[in-house]
C-alpha positions in Angstrom: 85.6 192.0 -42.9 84.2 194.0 -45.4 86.4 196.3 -47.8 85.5 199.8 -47.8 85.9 200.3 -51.9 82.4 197.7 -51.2 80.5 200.2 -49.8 81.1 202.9 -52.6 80.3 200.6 -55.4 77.2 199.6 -53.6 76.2 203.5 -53.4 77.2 203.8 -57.3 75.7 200.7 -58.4 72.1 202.5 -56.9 72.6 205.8 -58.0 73.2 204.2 -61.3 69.9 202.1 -60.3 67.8 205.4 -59.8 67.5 204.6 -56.2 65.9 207.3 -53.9 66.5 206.1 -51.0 69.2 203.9 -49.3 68.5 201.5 -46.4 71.1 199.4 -44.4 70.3 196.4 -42.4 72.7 193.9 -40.0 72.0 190.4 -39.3 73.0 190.3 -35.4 73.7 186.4 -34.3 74.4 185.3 -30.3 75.4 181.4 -30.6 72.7 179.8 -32.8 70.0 182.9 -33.2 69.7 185.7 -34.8 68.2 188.9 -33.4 64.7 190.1 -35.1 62.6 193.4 -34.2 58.4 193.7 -34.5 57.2 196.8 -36.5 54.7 198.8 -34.7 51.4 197.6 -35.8 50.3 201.4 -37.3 53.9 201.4 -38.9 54.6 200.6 -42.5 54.5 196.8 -43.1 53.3 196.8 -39.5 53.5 193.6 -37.0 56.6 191.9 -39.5 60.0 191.3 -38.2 63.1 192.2 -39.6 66.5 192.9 -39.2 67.6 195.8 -36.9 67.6 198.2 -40.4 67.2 202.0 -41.3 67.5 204.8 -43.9 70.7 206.5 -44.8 71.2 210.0 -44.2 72.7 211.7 -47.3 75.8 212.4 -47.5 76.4 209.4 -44.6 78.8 206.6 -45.7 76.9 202.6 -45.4 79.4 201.3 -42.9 78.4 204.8 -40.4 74.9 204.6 -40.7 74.9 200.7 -40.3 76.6 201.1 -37.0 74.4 204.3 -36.0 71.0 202.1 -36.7 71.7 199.3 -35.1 72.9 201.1 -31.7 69.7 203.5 -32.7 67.5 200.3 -32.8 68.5 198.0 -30.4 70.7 199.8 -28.2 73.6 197.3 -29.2 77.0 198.7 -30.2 78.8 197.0 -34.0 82.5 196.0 -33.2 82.8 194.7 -36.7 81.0 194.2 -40.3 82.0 190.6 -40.9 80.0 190.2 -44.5 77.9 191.9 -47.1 74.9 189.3 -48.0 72.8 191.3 -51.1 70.2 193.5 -51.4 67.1 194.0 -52.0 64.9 196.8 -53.6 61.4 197.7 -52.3 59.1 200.9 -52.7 58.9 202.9 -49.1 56.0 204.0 -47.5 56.7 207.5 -49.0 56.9 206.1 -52.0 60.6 206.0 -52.7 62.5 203.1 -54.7 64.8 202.0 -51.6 67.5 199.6 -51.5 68.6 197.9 -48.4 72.1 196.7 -48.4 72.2 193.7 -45.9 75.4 193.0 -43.3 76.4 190.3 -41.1 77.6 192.1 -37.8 79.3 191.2 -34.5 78.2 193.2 -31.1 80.3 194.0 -28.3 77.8 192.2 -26.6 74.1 190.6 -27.3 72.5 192.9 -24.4 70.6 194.5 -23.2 68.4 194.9 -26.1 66.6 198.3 -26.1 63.6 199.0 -28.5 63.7 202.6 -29.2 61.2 202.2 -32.5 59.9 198.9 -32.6 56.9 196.9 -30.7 59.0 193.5 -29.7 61.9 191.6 -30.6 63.1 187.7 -30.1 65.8 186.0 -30.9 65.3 183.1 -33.4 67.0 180.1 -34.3 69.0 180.5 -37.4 68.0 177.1 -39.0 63.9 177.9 -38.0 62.1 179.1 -40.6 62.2 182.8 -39.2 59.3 184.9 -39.3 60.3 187.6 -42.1 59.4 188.3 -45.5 60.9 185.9 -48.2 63.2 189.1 -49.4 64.5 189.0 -45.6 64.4 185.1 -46.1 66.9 184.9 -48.7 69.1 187.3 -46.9 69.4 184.8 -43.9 70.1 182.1 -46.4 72.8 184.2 -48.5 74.1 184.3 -44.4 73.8 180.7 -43.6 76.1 179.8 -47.0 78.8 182.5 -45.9 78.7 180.3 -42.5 79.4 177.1 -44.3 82.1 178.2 -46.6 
């Protein structure tokens, strides 16, 4: 489980950054694989997977608007954030610095899955070389260490 004194320092350690724009993402796992969505083609970054992820709304806490995007994007509800696996800094489509603070979650259940902003999903063996970018990549290995220790 993740302490919430984490998810302040997190927020500090970005302002500190000169981060615009905060992002959370959760890795959601059902046995063996791992749940990743398709951008929308005309989307920024369009046609990659990722994690079920999505922007912050100021003055929301990480652990809130984790929760709120994942139900938001896949129509599954968090029942607990199990680890914190890094971050990783990109520029937005807007133009923003953006940080996306990554989280190993547990659903109350793995479905249905309903898309409410992206093209496709699948779910993906965790030990396949998954079809994400190599910042998303090193966020699923961070994940497969926390599963060995």
């Amino acid at each position: 489980m993740v302490e919430n004194s984490l998810f302040a320092e997190l927020v500090a350690q970005a302002d500190a950054d000169g981060v615009q724009q905060l992002v959370v993402g959760g890795i959601v796992r059902d046995g063996n694989t791992v749940l990743l969505l398709q951008r929308p083609d005309d989307d920024f970054m369009g046609g990659i997977f990722e994690l079920p992820s999505g922007k912050v709304e100021p003055g929301e806490a990480l652990d809130t608007a984790l929760i709120r995007e994942v139900k938001e994007e896949t129509g599954l509800d968090v029942s607990v954030i199990r680890h914190y696996l890094g971050s990783f800094d990109y520029t937005s489509g807007s133009g923003k610095k953006s940080r996306q603070f990554n989280f190993a979650v547990d659903v109350a259940a793995a479905g249905p899955v309903v898309l409410q902003e992206h093209d496709a999903y699948g779910w993906a063996a965790l030990d396949d070389d998954l079809p994400v970018t190599d910042a998303v990549k090193a966020v699923f290995n961070e994940y497969r260490e926390t599963l060995s220790r």
